[in-house]
C-alpha positions as CSV (number, residue, x, y, z in Angstrom):
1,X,0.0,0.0,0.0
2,X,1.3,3.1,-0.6
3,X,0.9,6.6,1.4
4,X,-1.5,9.3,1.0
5,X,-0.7,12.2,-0.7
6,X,-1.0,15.6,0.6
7,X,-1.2,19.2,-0.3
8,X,1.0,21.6,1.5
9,X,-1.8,22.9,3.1
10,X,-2.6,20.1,4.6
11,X,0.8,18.5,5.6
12,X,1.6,21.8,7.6
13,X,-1.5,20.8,9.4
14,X,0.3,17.4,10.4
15,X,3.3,19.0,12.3
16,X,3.4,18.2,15.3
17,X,1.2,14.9,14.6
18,X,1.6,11.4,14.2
19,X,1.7,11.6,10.0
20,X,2.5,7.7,9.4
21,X,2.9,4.4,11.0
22,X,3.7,1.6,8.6
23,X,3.1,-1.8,9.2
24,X,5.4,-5.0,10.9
25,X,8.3,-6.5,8.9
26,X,9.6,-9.5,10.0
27,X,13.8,-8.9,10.7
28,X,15.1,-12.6,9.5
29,X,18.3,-14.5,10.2
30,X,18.4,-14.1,6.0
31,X,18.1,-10.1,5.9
32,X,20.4,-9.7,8.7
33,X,22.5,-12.0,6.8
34,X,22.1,-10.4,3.6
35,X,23.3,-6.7,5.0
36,X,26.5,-8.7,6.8
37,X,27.6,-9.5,3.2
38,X,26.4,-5.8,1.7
39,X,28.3,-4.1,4.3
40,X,31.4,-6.7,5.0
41,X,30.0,-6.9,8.8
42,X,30.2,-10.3,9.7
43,X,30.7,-9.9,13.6
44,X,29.0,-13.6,15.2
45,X,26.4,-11.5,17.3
46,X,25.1,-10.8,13.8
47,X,25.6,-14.1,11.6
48,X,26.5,-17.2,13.8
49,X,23.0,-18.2,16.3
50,X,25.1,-20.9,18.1
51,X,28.0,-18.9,19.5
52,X,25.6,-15.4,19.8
53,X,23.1,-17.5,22.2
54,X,26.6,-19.0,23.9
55,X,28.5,-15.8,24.4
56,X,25.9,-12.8,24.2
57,X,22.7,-11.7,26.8
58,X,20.6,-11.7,23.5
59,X,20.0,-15.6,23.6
60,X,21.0,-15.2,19.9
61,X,21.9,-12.8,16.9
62,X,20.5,-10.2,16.9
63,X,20.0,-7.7,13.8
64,X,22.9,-4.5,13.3
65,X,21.4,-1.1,13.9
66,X,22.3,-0.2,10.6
67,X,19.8,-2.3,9.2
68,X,16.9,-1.4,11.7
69,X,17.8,2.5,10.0
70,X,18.2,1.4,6.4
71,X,14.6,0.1,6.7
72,X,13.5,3.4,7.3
73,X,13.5,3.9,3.7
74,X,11.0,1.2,2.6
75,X,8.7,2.0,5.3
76,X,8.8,5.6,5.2
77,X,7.3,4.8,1.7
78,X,4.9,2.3,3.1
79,X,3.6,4.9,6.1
80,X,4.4,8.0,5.7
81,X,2.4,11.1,3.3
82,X,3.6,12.7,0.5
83,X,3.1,16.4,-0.8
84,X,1.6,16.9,-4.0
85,X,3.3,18.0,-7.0
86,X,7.0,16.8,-4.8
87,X,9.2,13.8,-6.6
88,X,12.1,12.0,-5.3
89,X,12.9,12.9,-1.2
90,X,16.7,12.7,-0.5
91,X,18.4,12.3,3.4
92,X,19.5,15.3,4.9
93,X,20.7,13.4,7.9
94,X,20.2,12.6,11.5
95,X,20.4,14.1,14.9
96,X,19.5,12.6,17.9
97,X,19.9,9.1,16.8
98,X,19.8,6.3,19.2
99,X,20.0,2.9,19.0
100,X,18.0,1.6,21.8
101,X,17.2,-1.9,22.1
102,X,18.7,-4.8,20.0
103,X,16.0,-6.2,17.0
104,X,16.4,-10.1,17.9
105,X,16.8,-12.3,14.4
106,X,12.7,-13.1,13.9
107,X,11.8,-10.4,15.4
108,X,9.1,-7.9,14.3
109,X,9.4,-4.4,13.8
110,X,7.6,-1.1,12.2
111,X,8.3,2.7,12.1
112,X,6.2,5.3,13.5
113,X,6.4,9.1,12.1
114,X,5.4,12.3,14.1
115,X,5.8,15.1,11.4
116,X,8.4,17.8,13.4
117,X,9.1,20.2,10.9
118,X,7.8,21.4,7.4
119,X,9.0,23.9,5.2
120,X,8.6,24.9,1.6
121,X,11.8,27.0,0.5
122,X,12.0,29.8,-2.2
123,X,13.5,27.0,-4.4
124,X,10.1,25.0,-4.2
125,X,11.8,22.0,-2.2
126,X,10.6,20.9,0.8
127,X,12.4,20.2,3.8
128,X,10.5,17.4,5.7
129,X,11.9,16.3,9.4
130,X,10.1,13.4,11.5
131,X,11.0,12.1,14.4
132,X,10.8,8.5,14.0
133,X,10.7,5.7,16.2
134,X,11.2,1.9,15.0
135,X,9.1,-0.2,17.5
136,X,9.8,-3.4,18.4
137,X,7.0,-5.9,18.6
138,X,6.2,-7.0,22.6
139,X,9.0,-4.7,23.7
140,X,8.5,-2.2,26.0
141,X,11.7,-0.2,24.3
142,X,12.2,1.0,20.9
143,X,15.0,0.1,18.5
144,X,16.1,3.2,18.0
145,X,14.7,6.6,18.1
146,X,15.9,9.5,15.7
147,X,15.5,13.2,14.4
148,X,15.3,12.1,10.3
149,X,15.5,15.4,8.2
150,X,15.1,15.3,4.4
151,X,14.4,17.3,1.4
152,X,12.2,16.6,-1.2
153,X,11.9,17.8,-5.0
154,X,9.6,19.2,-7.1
155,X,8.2,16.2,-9.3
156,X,10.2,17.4,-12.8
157,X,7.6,15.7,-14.4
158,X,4.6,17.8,-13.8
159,X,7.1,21.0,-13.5
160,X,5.2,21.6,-9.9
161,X,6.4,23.1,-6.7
162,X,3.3,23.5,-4.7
């Protein structure tokens, strides 16, 4: 499913509001695999169950918290509004970021967007911060918490900057 779109009008009327929450994804042994070999991080809390659950407090691997923030991404477009006549959205960067609690291998999380800031600039792009929050299914804290701030472009397409 993908997210609602919004005039500007009405996404200023979200700051300050919860503007998306996308759904659980299931973190598996194969994705956290998958980002050990994009990213050359092979550490055994990550890849190797046996000697994770032998030699960690996690009772296992457990997922890197680079991959709980790449997934940001995806569910940002799951969850998360867009403004009409805006194209592509690129990262500005991060403050406050906080990994929080380890994701377990199995485990299920999702992201959940309060809109902080909103601002069209004179060059019609937006600049779109949320702080964000990846929950952790039946855990009481979050994965990690963060201040995302990004810009987003005028759809070249259409030639609009509303």
């Amino acid at each position: 499913m993908g997210a609602r779109i919004l005039t500007v009008d009405e996404v200023k009327a979200l700051v300050g509001k919860e503007a998306g929450l996308s759904s659980w994804r299931v973190v598996s042994q194969e994705m956290i695999d998958r980002f050990a070999d994009a990213t050359d991080d092979h550490q055994f809390v990550h890849v190797d169950p046996v000697r994770a659950a032998a030699e960690t407090p996690y009772g296992g691997t457990i997922a890197h918290g680079f991959l709980s923030l790449s997934l940001l991404s995806a569910m940002t477009f799951e969850a998360a509004p867009r403004v009409e006549g805006m194209g592509i959205g690129v990262n500005f960067g991060f403050d406050r970021l906080r990994f929080v609690a380890p994701v377990r291998s199995g485990a299920r999380i999702r992201a959940r967007f309060i809109l902080a800031h909103f601002r069209m600039r004179p060059s019609g792009i937006a600049e779109i911060n949320h702080d964000v929050t990846i929950e952790i299914e039946n855990s009481p804290r979050p994965a990690l918490t963060a201040y995302w701030l990004t810009l987003v472009m005028p759809d070249r397409r259409t030639g609009a900057s509303s």
